[in-house]
C-alpha atoms as one frame of an Amber mdcrd trajectory, in Angstrom:
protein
  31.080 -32.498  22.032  32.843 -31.575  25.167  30.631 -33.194  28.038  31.020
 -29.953  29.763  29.632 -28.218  27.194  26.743 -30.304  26.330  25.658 -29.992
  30.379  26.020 -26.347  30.122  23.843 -25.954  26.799  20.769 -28.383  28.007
  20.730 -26.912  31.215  20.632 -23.346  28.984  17.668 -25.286  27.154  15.954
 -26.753  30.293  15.893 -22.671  31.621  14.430 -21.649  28.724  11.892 -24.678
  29.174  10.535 -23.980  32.087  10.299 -20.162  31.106   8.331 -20.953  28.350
   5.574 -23.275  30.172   5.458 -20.952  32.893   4.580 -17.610  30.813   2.730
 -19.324  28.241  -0.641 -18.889  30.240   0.272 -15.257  31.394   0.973 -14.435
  27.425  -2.275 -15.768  26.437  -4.766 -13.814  28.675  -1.904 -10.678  28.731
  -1.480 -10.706  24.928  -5.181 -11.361  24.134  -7.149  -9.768  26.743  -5.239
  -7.346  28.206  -5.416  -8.448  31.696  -2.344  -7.814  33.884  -3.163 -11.486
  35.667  -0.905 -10.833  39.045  -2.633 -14.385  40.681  -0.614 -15.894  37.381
   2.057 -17.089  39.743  -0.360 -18.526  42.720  -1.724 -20.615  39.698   1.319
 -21.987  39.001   1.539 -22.679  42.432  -1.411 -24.722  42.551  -0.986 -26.601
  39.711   2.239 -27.732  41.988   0.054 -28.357  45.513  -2.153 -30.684  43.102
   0.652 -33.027  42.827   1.225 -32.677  46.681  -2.082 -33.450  47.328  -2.756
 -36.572  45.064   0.772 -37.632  46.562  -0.013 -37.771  50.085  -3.382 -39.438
  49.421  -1.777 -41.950  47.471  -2.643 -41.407  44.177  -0.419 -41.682  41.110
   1.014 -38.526  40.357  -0.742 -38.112  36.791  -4.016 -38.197  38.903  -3.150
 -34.255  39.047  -2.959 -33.197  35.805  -6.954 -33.504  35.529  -7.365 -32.523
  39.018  -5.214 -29.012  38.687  -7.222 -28.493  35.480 -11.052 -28.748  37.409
  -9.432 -26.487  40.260  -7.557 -23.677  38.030 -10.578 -24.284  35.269 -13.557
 -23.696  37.948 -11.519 -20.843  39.604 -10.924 -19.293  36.992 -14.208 -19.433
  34.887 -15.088 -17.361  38.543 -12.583 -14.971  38.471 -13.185 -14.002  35.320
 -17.000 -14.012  35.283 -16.887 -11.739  38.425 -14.190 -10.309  39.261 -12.168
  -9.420  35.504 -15.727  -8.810  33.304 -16.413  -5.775  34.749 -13.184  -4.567
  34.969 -11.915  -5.015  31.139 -12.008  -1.235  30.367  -9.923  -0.197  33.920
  -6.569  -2.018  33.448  -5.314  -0.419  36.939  -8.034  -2.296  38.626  -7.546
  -5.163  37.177  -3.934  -5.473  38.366  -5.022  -4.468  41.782  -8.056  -6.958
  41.831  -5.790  -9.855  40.780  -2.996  -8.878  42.785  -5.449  -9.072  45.897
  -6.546 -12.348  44.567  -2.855 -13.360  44.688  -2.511 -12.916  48.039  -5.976
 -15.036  49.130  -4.709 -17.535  47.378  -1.500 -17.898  48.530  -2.810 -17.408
  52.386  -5.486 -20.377  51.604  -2.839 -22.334  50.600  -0.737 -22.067  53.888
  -3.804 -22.760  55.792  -4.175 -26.029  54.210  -0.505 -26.715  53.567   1.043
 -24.797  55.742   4.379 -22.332  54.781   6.854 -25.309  54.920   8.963 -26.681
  51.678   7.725 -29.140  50.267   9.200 -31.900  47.596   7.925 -34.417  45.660
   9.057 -37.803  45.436   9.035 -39.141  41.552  10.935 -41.540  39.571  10.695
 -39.193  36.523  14.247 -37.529  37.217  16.196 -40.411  36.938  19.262 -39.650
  34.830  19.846 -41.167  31.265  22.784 -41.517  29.214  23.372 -38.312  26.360
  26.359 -38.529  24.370  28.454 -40.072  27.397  26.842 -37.471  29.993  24.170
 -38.464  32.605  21.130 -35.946  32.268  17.813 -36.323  33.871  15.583 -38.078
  31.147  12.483 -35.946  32.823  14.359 -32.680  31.716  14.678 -33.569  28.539
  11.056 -34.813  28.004  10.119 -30.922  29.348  12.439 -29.515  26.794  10.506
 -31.437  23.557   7.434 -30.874  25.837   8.038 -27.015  25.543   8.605 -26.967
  21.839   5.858 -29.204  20.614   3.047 -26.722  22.916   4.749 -23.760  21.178
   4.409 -25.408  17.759   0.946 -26.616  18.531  -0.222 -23.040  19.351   1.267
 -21.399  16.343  -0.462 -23.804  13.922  -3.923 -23.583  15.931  -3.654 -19.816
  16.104  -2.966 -19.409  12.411  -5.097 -22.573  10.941  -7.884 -23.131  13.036
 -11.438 -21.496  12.847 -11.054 -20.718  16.781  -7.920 -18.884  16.121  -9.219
 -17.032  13.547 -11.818 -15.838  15.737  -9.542 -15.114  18.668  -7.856 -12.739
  15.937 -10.781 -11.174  14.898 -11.707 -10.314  18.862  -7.946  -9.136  19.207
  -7.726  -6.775  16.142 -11.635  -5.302  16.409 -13.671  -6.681  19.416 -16.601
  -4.363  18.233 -16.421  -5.407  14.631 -16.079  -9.003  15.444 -19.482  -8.754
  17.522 -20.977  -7.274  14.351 -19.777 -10.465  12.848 -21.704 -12.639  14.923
 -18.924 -13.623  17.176 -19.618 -14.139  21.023 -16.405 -11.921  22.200 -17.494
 -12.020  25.627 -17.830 -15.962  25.807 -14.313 -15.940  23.650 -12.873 -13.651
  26.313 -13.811 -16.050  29.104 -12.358 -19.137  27.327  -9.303 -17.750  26.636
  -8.685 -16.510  30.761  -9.745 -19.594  31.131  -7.135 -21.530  29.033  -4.190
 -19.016  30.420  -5.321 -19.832  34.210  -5.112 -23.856  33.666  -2.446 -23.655
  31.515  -0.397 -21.901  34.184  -1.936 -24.911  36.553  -0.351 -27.508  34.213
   2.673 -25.712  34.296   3.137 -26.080  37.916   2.561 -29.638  37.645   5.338
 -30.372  35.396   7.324 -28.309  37.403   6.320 -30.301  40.698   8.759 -33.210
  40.789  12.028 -30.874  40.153  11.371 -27.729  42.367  10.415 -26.873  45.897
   7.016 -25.987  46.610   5.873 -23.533  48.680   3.429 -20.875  48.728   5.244
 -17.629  47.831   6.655 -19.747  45.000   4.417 -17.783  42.616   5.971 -13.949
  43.009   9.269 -15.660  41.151   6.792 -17.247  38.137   5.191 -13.728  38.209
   8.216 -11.834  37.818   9.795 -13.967  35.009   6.926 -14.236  32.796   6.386
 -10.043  33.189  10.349  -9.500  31.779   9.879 -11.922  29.197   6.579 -10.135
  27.763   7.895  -6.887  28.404  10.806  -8.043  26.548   9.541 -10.218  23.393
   6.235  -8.217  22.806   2.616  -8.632  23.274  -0.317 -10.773  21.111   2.739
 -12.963  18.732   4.000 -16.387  19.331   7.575 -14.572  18.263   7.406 -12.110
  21.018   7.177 -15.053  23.492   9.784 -16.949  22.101  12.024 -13.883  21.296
  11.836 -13.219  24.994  12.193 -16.567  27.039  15.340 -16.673  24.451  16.608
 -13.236  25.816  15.342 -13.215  29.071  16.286 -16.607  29.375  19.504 -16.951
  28.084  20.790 -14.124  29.706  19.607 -14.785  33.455  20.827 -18.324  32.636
  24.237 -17.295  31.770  24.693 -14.476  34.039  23.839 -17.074  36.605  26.474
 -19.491  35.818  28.848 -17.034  35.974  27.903 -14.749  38.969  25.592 -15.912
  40.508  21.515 -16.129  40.786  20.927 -12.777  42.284  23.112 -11.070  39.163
  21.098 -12.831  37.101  18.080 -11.487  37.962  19.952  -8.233  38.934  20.801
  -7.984  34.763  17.343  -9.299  33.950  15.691  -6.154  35.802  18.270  -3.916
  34.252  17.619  -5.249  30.715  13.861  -5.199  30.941  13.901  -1.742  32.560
  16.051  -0.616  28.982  13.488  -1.726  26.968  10.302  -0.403  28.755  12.061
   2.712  27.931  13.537   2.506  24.546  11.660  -0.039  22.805   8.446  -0.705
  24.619   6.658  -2.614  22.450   9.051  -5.575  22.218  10.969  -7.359  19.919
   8.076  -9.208  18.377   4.596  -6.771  19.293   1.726  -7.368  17.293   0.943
  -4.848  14.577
């Protein structure tokens, strides 16, 4: 294969990577609970700041994988205890309770970081050798990273007794509480699990982006097309849309630049609010 090529189709790949990890979190409390989660990005963000952190006091950067999990898990278990619970019935206020949210955390962040760039210094993107191209062995570790979560999710949602359960609350919460099954508890585990899995997100991301605190609205903005696109509540819908959302933005960009990219990406997701607006992929 052309070496040209092959750059051109993993860095396609490594776009639709990233994508993935970073709506994954926003898909699960969006498709499940219904929560418009605008703080999604600034969770992502600090799932990046973690790494910052254990970096400058001289820890090894895997020190803040469990670290971003205690500080998106604890924050989260709060937000959604006091701040989402009472709102699950008034979707408008939830988006403008998170969105306020957003904007604490991002001005904590700058208080303790301050608004500069920052970069992390890692090993992990040294290049390796792919069919006589050099390609960062790191990117390629996030690309089979991406697909095994995505597989891992669609087996546990289908196959496991926990999935099952999270179907029951998602088809008929009222029916599954005649059942016997704790939907509020199952609610609060699955914000939960979208909150820290946007934190782990932002640590993978860490060593090959730079961080700052508005880095969120972009996360935000990306994950919203791609569910608007691919449908709520299915594994397809989220794959169906990183892969249009995605691919287009990705090649768009190559050709004209970043800001057509997202230019198109508006324009596309805009189309299908309007004439299909349940996505490729809703669930029935």
């Amino acid at each position: 294969m052309d070496p040209g090529l092959l750059l051109h189709l993993l860095n396609i790949a490594y776009e639709l990577a990233t994508l993935a990890l970073t709506t994954l979190g926003l898909a699960v409390v969006f498709g499940l609970l219904g929560v418009m989660n605008m703080a999604h990005g600034e969770f992502v963000m600090l799932g990046a700041y973690a790494v910052v952190a254990v970096q400058s006091w001289g820890w090894p950067l895997l020190a803040a994988v469990p670290l971003a999990m205690a500080v998106c898990g604890a924050l989260g278990y709060g937000v959604e205890r006091w701040l989402i619970r009472p709102l699950y019935q008034r979707p408008f206020d939830t988006l403008l309770a998170t969105w306020a949210l957003a904007m604490l955390m991002r001005k904590s962040v700058e208080a303790v970081f301050g608004k500069g760039y920052r970069n992390v210094v890692s090993e992990l993107a040294m290049p390796m050798n792919l069919a006589g191209l050099q390609y960062p062995a790191y990117r390629l570790g996030l690309i089979a990273f991406s697909v095994g979560v995505i597989l891992f999710l669609f087996v546990w949602y289908r196959r496991s007794a926990v999935g099952l359960r999270v179907r029951a609350m998602v088809g008929n919460p009222l029916l599954a509480q005649a059942l016997g099954i704790d939907t509020r508890r199952l609610a609060s585990q699955a914000f939960v699990v979208g909150v820290v899995m946007a934190g782990l997100s932002g640590v993978l991301l860490a060593p090959l982006i730079r961080i700052e605190p508005g880095i969120g609205v972009d996360y935000l903005l990306d994950a919203f097309f791609v569910l608007v696109v691919g449908g709520l509540g299915s594994l397809g819908g989220l794959v169906g849309g990183v892969g249009v959302i995605g691919g287009t933005q990705s090649v768009v960009s190559s050709v004209s630049g970043q800001t057509s990219g997202y230019a198109v990406v508006l324009v596309l997701s805009m189309l299908f609010l309007w004439l299909r607006p349940n996505g490729l992929f809703s669930r029935r």
